[in-house]
C-alpha positions, 0 to 999 in steps of 0.5 A, a space after each residue: 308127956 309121952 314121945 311121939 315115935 321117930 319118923 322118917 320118910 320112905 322112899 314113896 315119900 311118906 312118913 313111916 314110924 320108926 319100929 319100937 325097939 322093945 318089940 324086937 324080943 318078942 315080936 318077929 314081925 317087929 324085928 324084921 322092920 327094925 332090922 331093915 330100917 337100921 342094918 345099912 346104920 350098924 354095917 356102916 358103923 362096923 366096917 369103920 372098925 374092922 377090915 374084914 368084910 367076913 367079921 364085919 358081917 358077923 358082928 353085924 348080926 351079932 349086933 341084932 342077936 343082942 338087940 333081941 336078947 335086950 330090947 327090954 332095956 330100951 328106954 327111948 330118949 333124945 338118941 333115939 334107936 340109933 344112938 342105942 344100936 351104937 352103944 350096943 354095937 359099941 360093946 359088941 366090937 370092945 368084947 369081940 377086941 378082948 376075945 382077939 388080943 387074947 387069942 393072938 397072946 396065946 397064938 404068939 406063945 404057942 408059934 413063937 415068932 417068924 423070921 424076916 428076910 431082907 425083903 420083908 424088912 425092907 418093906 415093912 420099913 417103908 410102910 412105916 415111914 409112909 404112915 409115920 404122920 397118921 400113926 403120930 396123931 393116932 398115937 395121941 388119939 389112943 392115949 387120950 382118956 377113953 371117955 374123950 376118945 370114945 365122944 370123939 370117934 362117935 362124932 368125927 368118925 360116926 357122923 352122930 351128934 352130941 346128943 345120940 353120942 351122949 345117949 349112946 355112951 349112956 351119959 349128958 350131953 353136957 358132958 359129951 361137949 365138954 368130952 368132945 371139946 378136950 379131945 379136939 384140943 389135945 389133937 390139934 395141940 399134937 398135929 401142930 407139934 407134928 407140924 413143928 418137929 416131926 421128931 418130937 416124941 409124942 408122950 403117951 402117958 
C-alpha cells in the first residue's frame, strides 16, 4: 500500500506535505522546504550535544550537506524524515568525535601539559565535588552497552518515540523497548546505589 506523505499543520492552519527527502539531492527547490521544515529539529538535536554554538552551526550544515549527498538512501518507514535526520545527525556528531579525540591525542603529545597553581586546583577540586552526584550516574550511563545507550538518549534526551528511535538506529521497535527498558533499569539500580552510599564505586565494566 503505498504511504501517504506525512503531514503537518502550518502556521495558517492548513495541512502541507512533508517534502520527500529523495528529492533533496537532485532537486533544489525540494531542499530548501526540507531544510526549512526540519532545521530547528536537527539544530535541537545538535545543541544537546555540543556546547559550542560555532560547531553547533557547522555540524548542523554538515547534517544537510549529508542529506543531499544520501537522499537516495531514504526508504521512508514508520520514523519517518525525522527519525532519518537523526540517524544522520547521529553519525555526523560520532565522526566529528573520532576527528576531536584524535586531534586533542595529538595536541597533548605535542604541549605537553600545564601546570596548576593553587587557584586552578583549588577550583577545579570544587567543581568536581559540586558534579559528583551527576557525573556518577553519568558514569553508568557511558558504561551501559552503546546500543542501550544509544535507545536511552534518543528517547529521554531527544523526546522521539520507540519507534522514530528504532527507525533511526535502523533496527525493530521490539528491540529498542527491550533496549530501552535495561538502560532505565541499570540507571535506576545506580542512582539508588548513589542514594544509599555515595562512596560506593560505580563498576564501569
Amino acid at each position: 500500500m503505498k504511504r501517504e506523505p506525512a503531514t503537518e499543520r502550518s502556521q495558517d492552519g492548513r495541512h502541507t506535505a512533508d517534502p520527500d527527502p529523495r528529492l533533496c539531492g537532485t532537486d533544489s527547490t525540494a531542499f530548501t522546504a526540507f531544510y526549512l521544515r526540519h532545521v530547528d529539529d536537527v539544530l535541537h538535536f545538535v545543541v544537546r550535544r555540543v556546547a559550542d554554538p560555532h560547531l553547533a552551526a557547522d555540524l548542523t550544515a554538515d547534517v544537510f550537506v549529508a542529506v543531499i549527498e544520501s537522499a537516495d538512501s531514504y526508504r521512508g518507514g514508520a520514523g519517518g524524515p525525522r527519525a532519518w535526520l537523526y540517524g544522520i545527525a547521529r553519525n555526523v556528531i560520532a565522526s566529528h568525535a573520532r576527528r576531536a579525540s584524535r586531534q586533542r591525542d595529538t595536541e597533548a603529545k605535542v604541549a605537553g601539559r600545564r601546570l596548576l597553581d593553587a587557584d586552578d586546583i583549588g577550583h577545579l577540586e570544587e567543581r568536581i565535588d559540586a558534579a559528583e552526584g551527576a557525573r556518577r550516574v553519568y558514569m553508568e550511563m557511558a558504561a551501559l552497552h552503546v546500543g542501550e545507550r544509544a535507545v536511552l538518549e534518543l528517547i529521554a534526551v531527544d523526546g522521539l518515540t520507540v519507534t522514530e528511535a528504532a527507525a533511526a538506529l535502523g533496527i525493530r521497535p521490539v528491540t529498542a523497548r527491550v533496549r530501552l527498558y535495561r538502560a532505565r533499569r541499570a540507571l535506576q539500580a545506580a542512582v539508588q546505589t548513589c542514594d544509599a552510599d555515595p562512596t560506593t564505586p560505580i563498576a564501569l565494566v
